[in-house]
C-alpha positions as CSV (number, residue, x, y, z in Angstrom):
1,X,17.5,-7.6,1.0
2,X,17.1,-6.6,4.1
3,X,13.6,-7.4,5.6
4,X,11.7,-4.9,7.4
5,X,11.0,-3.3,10.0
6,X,14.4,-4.0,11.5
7,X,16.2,-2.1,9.0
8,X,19.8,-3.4,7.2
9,X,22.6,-5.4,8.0
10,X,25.4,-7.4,6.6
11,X,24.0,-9.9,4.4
12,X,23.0,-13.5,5.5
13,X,23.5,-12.2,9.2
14,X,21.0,-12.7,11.8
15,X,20.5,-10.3,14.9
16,X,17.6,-10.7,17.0
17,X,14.6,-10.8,14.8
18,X,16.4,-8.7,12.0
19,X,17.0,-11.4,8.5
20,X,18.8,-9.6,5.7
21,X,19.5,-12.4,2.9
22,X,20.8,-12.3,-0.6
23,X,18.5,-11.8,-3.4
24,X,19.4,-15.5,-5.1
25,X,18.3,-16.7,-1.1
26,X,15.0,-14.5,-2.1
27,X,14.8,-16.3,-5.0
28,X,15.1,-19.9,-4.3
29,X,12.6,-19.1,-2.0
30,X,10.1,-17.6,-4.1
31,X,10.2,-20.2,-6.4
32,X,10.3,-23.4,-3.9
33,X,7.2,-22.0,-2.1
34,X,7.7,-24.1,1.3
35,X,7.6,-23.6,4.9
36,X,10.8,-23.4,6.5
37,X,11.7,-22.0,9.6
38,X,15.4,-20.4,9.9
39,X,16.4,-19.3,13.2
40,X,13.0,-18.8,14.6
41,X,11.6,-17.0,11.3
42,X,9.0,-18.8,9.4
43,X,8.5,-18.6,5.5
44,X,4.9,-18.3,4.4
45,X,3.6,-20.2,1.4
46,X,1.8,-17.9,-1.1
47,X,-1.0,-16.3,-0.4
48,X,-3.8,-16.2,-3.1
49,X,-5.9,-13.1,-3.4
50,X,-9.2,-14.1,-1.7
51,X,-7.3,-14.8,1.7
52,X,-5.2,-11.2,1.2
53,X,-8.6,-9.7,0.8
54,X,-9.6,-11.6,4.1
55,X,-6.5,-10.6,6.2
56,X,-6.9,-6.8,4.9
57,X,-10.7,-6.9,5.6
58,X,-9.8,-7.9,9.4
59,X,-6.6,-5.7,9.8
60,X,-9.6,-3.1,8.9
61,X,-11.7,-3.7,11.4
62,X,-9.1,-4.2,14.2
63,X,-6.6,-1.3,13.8
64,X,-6.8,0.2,10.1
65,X,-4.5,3.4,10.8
66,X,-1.6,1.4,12.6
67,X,-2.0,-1.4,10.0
68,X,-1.6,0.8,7.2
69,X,1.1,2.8,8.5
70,X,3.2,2.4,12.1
71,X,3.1,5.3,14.8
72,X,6.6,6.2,15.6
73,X,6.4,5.7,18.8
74,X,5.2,1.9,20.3
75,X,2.9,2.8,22.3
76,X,1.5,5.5,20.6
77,X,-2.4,5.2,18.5
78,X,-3.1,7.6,15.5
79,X,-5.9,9.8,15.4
80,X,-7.8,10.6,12.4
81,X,-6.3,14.1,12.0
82,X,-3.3,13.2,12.1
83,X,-3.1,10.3,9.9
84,X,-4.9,12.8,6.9
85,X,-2.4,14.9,7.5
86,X,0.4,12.5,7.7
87,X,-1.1,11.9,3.9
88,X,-0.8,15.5,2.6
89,X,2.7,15.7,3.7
90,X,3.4,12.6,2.0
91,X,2.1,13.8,-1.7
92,X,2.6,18.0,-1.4
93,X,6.7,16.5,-0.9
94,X,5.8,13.8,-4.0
95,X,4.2,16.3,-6.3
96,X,7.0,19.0,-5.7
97,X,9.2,16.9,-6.8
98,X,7.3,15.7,-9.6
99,X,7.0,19.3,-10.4
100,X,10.7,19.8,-10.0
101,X,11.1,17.4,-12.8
102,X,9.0,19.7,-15.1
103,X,7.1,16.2,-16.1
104,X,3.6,17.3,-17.7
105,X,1.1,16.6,-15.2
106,X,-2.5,16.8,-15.9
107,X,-4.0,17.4,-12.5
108,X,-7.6,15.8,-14.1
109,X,-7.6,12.4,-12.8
110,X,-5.8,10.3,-10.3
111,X,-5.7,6.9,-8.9
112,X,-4.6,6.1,-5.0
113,X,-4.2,2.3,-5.4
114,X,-4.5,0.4,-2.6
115,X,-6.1,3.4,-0.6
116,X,-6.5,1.9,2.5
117,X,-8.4,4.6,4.8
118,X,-7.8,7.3,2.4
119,X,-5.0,8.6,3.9
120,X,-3.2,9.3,0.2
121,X,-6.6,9.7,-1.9
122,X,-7.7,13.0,0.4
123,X,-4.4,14.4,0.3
124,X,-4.7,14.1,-3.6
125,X,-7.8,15.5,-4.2
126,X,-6.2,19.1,-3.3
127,X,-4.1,19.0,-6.1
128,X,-6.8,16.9,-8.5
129,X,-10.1,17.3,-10.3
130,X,-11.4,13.7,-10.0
131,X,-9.2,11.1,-7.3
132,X,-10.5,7.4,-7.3
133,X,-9.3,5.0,-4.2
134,X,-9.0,1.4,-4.8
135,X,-8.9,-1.0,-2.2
136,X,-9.7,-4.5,-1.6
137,X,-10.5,-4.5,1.7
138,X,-14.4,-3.9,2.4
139,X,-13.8,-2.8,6.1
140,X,-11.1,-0.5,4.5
141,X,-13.6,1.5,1.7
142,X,-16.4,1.7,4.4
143,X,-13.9,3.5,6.6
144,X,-12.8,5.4,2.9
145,X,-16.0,6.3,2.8
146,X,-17.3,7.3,6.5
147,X,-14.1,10.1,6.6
148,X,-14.6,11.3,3.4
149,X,-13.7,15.1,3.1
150,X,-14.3,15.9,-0.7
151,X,-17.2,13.4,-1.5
152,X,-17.5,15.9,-5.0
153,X,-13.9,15.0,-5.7
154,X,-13.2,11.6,-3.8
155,X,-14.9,8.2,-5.0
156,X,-13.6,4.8,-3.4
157,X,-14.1,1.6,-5.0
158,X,-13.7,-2.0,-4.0
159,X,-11.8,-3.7,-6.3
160,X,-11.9,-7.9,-5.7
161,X,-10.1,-8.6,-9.2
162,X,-6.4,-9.2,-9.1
163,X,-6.3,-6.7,-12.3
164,X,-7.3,-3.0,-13.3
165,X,-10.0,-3.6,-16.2
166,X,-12.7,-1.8,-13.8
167,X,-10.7,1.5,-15.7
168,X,-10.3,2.0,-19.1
169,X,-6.8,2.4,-20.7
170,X,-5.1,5.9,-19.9
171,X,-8.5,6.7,-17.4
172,X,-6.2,8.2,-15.2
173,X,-3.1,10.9,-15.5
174,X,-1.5,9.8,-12.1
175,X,-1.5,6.6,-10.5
176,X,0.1,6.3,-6.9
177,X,0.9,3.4,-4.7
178,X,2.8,3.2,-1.6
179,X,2.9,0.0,0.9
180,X,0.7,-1.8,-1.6
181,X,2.5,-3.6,-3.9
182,X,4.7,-5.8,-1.6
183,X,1.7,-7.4,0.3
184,X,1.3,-9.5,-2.5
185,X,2.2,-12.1,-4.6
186,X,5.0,-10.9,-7.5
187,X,2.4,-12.3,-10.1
188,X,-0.5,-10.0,-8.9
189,X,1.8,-7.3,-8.6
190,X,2.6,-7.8,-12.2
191,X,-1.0,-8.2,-13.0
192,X,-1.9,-4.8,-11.9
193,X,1.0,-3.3,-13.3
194,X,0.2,-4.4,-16.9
């Protein structure tokens, strides 16, 4: 597993910053839950969901484009416009090739979880009757909210609960989720999932 954003090498080598370990390493890891520092990189503990919603909450009020997503260049800062449309790049290419599948799509409802900004629930409401963001960020939903292009088709929703029972069963035909799911902890992830 290489871990980002310094990309892949050979495993259990070290360059600079750069870790890339094996996934039993990962493992014995995830399951001790302790600090450790190796070669100048530190191991959280787990975090539980209260303090993500915290970290999320001031990451939002900070910088919440270059949080969510990294310029390419360093010393470069997003602006709004380009962000959105950074987002309908992103899910015109996903829904092509969702198309290109021939997958039946409703195009009724759809979920952006972990919205973030709104940078993925704006693009989908061009292709969607009804788009929902979820976040659990506060700072992050009030900045959903404030750039809002489709407030007829867009809704954004804070969601504290480390599950989905806000929604009915099959409320939604398509659910998307990019840079969410790794923030945190494996049994929330599964939780959400479910």
């Amino acid at each position: 597993i290489s871990c980002p954003p310094f990309g892949p090498r050979e495993k259990g080598s070290f360059s600079g910053r750069m870790m890339t370990i094996s996934m039993r390493k990962v493992s014995d890891l995830l399951k001790n839950w302790f600090w450790n520092s190796f070669r100048g990189i530190q191991i959280s503990p787990p975090m539980d969901l209260k303090e993500l919603q915290r970290n999320w909450d001031e990451l939002g009020r900070i910088n919440p484009l270059s949080s969510i997503f990294r310029p390419d260049q360093k010393d470069k800062k997003w602006q709004w416009e380009e962000f959105f449309q950074l987002g309908q790049r992103e899910m015109d290419s996903l829904l092509k090739d969702v198309d290109s599948m021939g997958l039946p799509l409703s195009r009724n409802k759809a979920l952006d979880f972990g919205c973030g900004v709104g940078r993925l629930t704006q693009a989908l409401a061009s292709s969607f009757d009804e788009v929902t963001g979820l976040d659990i960020a506060p700072s992050m939903i009030e900045l959903a909210k404030r750039h809002n292009r489709y407030p007829a088709k867009c809704t954004y929703l804070l969601n504290e609960a480390d599950d989905l029972r806000l929604f009915p069963d099959n409320h939604f035909d398509f659910i998307y989720s990019n840079i969410t799911l790794q923030h945190m902890e494996p049994p929330y992830a599964r939780n959400y999932l479910k």
